[in-house]
N, C-alpha and C positions, 0 to 999 in steps of 0.2 A: 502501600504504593505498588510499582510496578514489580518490584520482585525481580526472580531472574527472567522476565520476557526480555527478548530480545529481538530481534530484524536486525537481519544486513542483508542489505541491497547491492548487487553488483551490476554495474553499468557499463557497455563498451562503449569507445567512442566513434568507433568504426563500422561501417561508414556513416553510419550516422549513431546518436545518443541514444542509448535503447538500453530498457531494464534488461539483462540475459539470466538470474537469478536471484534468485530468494530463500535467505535460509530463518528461519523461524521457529525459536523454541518460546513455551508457554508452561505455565506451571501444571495446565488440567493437560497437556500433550506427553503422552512416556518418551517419546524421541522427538527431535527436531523436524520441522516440515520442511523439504527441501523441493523446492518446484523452479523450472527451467522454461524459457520461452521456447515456445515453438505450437505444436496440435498434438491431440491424443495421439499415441501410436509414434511419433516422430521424436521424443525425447531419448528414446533407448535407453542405455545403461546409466544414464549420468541421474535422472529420478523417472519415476512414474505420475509427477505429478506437473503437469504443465500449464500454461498462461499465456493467453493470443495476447498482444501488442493492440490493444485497444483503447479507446477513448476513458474507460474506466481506470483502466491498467494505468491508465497514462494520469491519470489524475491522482490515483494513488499516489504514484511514483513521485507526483511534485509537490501532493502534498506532507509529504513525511520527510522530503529532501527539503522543503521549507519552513518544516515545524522542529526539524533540526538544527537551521538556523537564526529562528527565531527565540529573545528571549519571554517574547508574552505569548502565548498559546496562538496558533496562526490559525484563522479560520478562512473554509473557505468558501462562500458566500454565489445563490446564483440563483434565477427562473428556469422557466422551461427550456429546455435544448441547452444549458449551461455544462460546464463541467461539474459543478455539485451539485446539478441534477442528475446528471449522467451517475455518478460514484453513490448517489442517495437509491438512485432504482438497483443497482449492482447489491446492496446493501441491505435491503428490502428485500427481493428473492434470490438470495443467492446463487451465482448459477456454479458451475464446477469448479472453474480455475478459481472464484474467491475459498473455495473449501482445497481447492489443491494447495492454496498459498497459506493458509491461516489454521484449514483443521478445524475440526468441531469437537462438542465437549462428547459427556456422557451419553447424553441426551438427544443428541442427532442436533444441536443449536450451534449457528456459525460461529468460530471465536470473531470473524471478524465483527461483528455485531458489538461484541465486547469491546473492540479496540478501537472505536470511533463514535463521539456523540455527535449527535444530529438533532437539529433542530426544525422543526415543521418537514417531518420526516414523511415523503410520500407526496407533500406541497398536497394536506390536504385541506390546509386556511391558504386565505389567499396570502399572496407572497413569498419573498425567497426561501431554499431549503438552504441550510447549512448546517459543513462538516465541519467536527477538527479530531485530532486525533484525544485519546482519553488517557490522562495524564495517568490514570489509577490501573493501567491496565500497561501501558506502551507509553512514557515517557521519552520524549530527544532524546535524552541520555544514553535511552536503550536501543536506539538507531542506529548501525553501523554503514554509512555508504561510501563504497570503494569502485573505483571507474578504472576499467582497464587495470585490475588487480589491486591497487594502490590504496589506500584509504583517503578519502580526499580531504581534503583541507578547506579551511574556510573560504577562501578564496574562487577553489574549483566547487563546491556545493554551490556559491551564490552564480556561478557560470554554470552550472546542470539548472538550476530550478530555474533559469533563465530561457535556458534551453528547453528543458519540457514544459513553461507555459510558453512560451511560442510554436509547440504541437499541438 
């Protein structure tokens, strides 16, 4: 199974609902991936590893807030200009922040590639792509998300993945 992976997600809720870090350890990473919102250059001492507040970001961000909630595997299902298409191109050519948040192996290959299966990946048949997350690699279980410090509770997760699908 998942092993010791882990994610924890911390969210503020001020002023508005927004992922502000990522801490991420993997069994093939020697240390944890610790990556901060903001641009290159603008994160300073807190990591070296940063993540723009985007359409992708943002997709991630609800669907791991809602495949934590979930007890059947949550997918998340879409056409063109969709959120899982948006998160399927992200996933496809990796651009920086997915390698600042997740880390790649030996090999120069994204983990995150590892941590999400995807189906008609690229939308190269016609029809929807769809993600979810991979249960053998990154399990709910192994999801930690805390909003404005705290670790939230069922109640506030189903109020966050509410909140970031209406972004």
């Amino acid at each position: 199974m998942s092993g010791g992976n882990k994610l924890e997600l911390y969210f503020s809720s001020r002023p508005a609902t927004r992922l502000e870090r990522t801490v991420f350890t993997h069994e093939l990473l020697s240390a944890p991936m610790v990556s901060v919102l903001g641009t290159p250059g603008a994160a300073g001492k807190r990591s070296s590893c940063v993540f723009p507040w985007t359409a992708a970001v943002q997709t991630i961000a609800s669907l791991l807030v809602s495949s934590k909630l979930e007890s059947e595997p949550f997918i998340l299902e879409g056409g063109e200009g969709s959120a899982a298409s948006s998160l399927d191109a992200a996933l496809s050519k990796p651009p920086n922040w997915l390698l600042d948040m997740f880390g790649s192996d030996s090999h120069g290959s994204a983990i995150a590639g590892r941590l999400f299966k995807r189906s008609n990946p690229e939308r190269k048949r016609p029809g929807p792509v769809a993600v979810a997350l991979n249960p053998s690699q990154l399990g709910p279980e192994g999801v930690r998300v805390f909003i404005d410090m705290t670790e939230a509770g069922n109640t506030q997760l189903q109020e966050l993945a509410q909140a970031l699908r209406r972004e």
